[in-house]
C-alpha positions in Angstrom: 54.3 49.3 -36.7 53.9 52.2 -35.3 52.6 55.4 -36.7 55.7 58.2 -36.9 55.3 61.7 -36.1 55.2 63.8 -40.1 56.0 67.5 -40.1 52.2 70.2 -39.8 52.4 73.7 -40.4 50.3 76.1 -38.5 47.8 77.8 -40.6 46.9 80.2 -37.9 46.9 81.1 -34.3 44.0 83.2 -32.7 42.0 84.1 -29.5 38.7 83.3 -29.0 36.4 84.8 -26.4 32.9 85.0 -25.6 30.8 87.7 -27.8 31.5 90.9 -26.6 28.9 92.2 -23.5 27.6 88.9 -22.7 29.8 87.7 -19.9 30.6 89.9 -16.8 34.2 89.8 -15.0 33.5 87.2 -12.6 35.8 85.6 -10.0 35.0 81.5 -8.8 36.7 80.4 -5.4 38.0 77.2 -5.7 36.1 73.8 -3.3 37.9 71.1 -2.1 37.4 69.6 -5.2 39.0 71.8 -7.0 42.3 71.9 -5.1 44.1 68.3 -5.5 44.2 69.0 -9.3 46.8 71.9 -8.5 50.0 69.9 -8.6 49.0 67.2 -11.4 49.4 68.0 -14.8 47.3 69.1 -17.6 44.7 67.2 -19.1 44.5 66.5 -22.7 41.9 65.1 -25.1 42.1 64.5 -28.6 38.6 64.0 -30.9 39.2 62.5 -34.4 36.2 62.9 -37.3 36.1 61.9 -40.6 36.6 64.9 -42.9 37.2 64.4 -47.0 37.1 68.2 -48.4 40.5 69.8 -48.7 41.9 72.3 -47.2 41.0 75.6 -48.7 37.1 74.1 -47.9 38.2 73.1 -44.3 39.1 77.0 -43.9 36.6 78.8 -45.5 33.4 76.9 -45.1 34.9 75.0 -41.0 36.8 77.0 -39.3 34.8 80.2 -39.2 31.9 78.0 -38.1 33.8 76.0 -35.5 35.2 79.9 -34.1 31.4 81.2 -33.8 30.4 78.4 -32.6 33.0 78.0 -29.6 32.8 81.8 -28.9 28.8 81.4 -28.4 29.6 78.3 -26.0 32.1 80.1 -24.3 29.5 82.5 -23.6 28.0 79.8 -21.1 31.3 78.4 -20.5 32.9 81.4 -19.5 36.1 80.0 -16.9 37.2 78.2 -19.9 38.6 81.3 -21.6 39.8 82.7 -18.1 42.7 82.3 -15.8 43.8 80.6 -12.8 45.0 83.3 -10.3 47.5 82.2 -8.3 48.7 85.3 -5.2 51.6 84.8 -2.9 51.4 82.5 0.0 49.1 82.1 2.2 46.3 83.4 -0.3 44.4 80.9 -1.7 44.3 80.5 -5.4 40.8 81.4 -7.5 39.4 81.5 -10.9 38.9 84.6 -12.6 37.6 85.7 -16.0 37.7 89.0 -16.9 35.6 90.8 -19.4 36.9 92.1 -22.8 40.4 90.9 -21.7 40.3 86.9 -21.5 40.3 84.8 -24.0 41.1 81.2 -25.3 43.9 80.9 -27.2 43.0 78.5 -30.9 45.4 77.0 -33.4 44.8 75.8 -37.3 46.8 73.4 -38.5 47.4 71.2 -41.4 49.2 67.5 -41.5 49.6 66.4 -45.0 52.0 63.0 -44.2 50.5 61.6 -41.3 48.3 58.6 -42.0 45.1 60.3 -40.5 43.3 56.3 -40.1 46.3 55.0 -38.8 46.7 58.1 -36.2 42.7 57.3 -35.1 43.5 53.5 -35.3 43.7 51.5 -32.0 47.2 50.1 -33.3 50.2 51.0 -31.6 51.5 54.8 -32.6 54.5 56.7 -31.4 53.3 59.4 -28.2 55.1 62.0 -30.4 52.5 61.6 -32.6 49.5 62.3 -30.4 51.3 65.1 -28.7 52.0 66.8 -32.2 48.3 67.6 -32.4 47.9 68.9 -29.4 47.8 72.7 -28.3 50.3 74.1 -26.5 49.2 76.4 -23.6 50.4 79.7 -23.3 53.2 80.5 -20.5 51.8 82.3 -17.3 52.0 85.9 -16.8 53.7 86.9 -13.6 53.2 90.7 -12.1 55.5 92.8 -10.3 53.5 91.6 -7.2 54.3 88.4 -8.0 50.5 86.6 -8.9 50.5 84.4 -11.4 47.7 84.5 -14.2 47.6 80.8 -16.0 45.8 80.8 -19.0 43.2 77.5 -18.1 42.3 76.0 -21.8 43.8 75.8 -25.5 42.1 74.3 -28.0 43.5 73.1 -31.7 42.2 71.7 -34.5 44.5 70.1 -37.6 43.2 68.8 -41.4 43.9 66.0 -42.8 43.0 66.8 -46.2 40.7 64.4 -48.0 40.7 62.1 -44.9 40.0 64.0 -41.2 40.1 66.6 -38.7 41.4 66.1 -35.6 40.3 68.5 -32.6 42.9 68.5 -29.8 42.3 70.2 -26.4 44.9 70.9 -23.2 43.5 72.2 -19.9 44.2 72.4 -16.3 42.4 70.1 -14.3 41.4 72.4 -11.6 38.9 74.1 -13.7 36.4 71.5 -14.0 36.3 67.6 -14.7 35.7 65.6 -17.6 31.8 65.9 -16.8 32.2 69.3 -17.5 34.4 68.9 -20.2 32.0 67.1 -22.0 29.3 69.0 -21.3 31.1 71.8 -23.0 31.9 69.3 -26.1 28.7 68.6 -26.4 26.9 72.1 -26.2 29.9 73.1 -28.6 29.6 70.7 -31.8 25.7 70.7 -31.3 26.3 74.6 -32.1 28.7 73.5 -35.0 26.5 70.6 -36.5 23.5 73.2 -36.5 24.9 76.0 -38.3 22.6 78.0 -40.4 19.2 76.5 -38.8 16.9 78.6 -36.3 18.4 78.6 -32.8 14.7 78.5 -31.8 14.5 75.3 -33.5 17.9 73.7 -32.1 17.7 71.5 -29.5 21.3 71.8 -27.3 22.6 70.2 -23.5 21.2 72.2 -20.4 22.8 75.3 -19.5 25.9 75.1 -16.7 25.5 76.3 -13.2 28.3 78.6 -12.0 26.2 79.9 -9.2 26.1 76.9 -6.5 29.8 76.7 -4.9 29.0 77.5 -1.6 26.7 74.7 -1.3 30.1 72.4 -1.1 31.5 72.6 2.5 34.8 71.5 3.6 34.5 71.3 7.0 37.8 68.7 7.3 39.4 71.2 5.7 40.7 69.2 3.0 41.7 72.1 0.4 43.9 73.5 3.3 45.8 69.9 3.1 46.4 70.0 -1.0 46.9 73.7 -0.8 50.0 72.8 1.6 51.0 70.2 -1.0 50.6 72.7 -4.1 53.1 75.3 -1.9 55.6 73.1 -1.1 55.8 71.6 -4.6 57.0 75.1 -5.7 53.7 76.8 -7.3 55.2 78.8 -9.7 56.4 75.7 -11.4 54.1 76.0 -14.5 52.2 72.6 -16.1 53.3 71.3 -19.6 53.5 68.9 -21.8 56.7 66.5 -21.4 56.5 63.9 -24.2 57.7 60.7 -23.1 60.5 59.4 -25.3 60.2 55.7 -26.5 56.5 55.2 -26.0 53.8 54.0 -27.5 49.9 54.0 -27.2 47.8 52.0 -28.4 43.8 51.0 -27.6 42.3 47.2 -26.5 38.9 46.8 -27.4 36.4 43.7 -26.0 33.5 42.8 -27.8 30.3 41.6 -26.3 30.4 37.8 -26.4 33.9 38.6 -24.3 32.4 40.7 -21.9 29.4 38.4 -21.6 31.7 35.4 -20.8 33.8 37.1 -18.4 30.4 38.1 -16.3 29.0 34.3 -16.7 32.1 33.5 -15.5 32.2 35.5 -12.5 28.4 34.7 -11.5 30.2 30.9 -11.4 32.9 31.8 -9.5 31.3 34.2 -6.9 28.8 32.7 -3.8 27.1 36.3 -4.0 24.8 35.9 -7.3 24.2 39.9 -7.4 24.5 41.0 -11.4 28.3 42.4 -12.4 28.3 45.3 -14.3 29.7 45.7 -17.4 31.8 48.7 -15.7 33.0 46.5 -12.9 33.8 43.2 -15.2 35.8 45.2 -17.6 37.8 47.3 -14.4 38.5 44.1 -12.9 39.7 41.8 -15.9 41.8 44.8 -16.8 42.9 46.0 -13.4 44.5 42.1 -12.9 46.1 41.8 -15.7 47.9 44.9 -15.6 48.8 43.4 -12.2 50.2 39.8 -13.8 52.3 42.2 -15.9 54.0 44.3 -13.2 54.5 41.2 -10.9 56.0 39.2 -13.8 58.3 42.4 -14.7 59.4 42.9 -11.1 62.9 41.0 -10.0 61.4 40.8 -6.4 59.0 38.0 -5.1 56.9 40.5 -2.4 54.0 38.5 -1.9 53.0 40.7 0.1 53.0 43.5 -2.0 49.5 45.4 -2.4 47.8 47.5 -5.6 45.5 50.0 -5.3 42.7 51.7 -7.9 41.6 54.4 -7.7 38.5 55.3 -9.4 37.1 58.7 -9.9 33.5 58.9 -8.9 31.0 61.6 -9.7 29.6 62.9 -6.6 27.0 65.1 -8.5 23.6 64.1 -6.7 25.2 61.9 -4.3 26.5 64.1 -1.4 24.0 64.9 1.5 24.2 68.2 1.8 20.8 70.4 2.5 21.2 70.9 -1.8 21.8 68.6 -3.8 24.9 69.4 -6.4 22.9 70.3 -9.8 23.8 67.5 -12.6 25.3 70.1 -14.5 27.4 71.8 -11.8 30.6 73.8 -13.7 33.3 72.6 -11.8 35.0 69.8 -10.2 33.3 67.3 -8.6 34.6 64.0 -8.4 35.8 61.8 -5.0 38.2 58.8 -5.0 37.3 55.3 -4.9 40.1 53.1 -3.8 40.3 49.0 -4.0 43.8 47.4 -2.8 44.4 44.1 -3.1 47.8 41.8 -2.7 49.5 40.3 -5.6 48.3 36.8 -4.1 46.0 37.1 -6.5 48.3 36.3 -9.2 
């Protein structure tokens, strides 16, 4: 059965920015990389962790260590607690964070009748659910010369006394990818885990780089296309969360021996013996049987119908440009990968 959404309260609702004098205002142009995310909607995370003090610990001995700690990674982190500036037409949107004024908004909040293991489980549970933890991002600002200031992250973290925490996170994409996004978890709860040790003696990720946009070149002029897009699509249209009503989510999991059989299988199969991957196996055994499902769902017979996949690929040290793109580039920098195939296969 499904897990049901149960009532939280919010404990508290603050801003957190990096410590004061250590960032400078600083504006980021957006790359080609950058600019597809414009139109798509926010992206969310959610990070569950076993927790079995109560509340009253959670606040005073947590939460003013998770807060120091996120306003010291924010420090290296900086676009995260600034805003996407979006001017009239035809001037291209841009990243901006300004010092002593930007910030991050962060929630508290406290679920005391929502199974917390069931919530973490990979069983089926109710979308409602999920989105009930999340943040909620704060509403653009608009000024009387009409550019829009989008706040770019929200962060929230909920107790589940004597049982969990969960920490839920909602962002626009066009800020960075998930290789940034998990650099900044990382850097973040390596902070939080190391509270009250000697920073000389703490051993954190590598330091972003900020400074290394204008090694990306668009000469197709690809942003120009998905700038087009984001116009046309009425920009001022602000992202959120729309919970889907009459859904559920849940998580498949294959172990090993599976994995192992479905690669033994496909060395059988195939006249090219190269290794398969455990990435590609998995892709593929999932990718056609979500296909079986839509064909057996559909009231057509289109044989001839074709599926794509698309499949994000870090471009990070790949691209040929005269620099290579540092490994821990802040920013997007991802390119689509794109299989089709006809449902013949089914």
């Amino acid at each position: 059965m499904a897990a049901q959404l149960q009532p939280y309260n919010i404990i508290e609702t603050c801003h957190i920015s990096p410590p004061k004098g250590t960032v400078a205002s600083t504006t980021l142009p957006l790359t080609f990389f950058d600019a597809p995310w414009l139109s798509l909607p926010l992206a969310d995370s959610l990070f569950f962790f076993s927790y079995q003090n109560s509340t009253e610990s959670f606040l005073q001995d947590f939460v003013p260590n998770l807060k120091h700690s996120l306003s010291i990674t924010l420090q290296h982190f900086f676009p995260y607690a600034g805003k996407l500036i979006i001017p009239p037409r035809p001037d291209p949107p841009y990243l901006h964070y300004n010092a002593g004024e930007d910030s991050l908004v962060f929630t508290v909040a406290e679920s005391t009748e929502t199974d917390f293991d069931q919530l973490k489980s990979d069983s089926p549970k109710d979308i409602s659910v999920l989105h009930g933890v999340l943040p909620k991002l704060p509403p653009p600002h608009v000024s009387p010369e009409g550019i829009q200031m989008r706040p770019i992250m929200a962060m929230q973290v909920t107790i589940f006394p004597g049982a969990g925490i969960c920490i839920g996170n909602s962002a626009t994409h066009v800020v960075a990818d998930g290789v940034t996004f998990s650099h900044f978890m990382k850097y973040w709860m390596s902070l939080t885990k190391s509270s009250g040790k000697d920073p000389a003696t703490v051993l954190l990720p590598s330091l972003p780089i900020h400074s290394c946009r204008n090694i990306i070149k668009d000469p197709g002029e690809v942003a120009a296309g998905h700038l087009e897009r984001f116009w046309s699509q009425n920009s001022a249209k602000h992202s959120s969360h729309v919970t889907p009503e009459n859904m559920v989510r849940a998580t498949f999991t294959l172990s090993r021996k599976q994995i192992d059989n479905l690669k033994s299988w496909v060395t059988e199969q195939s006249e090219n013996q190269s290794p398969v991957s455990t990435f590609v196996v998995t892709l593929a055994f999932i990718w056609v049987s979500l296909i079986k499902t839509l064909v057996q769902d559909s009231e057509t017979e289109a044989k001839d119908e074709v599926f794509h996949l698309m499949i994000n690929v870090d471009c990070r040290n790949r691209l040929k440009y005269t620099q290579p793109i540092p490994q821990t580039y802040f920013g997007n920098c991802m390119a689509p990968g794109i299989v089709s195939v006809k449902n013949t296969i089914c």
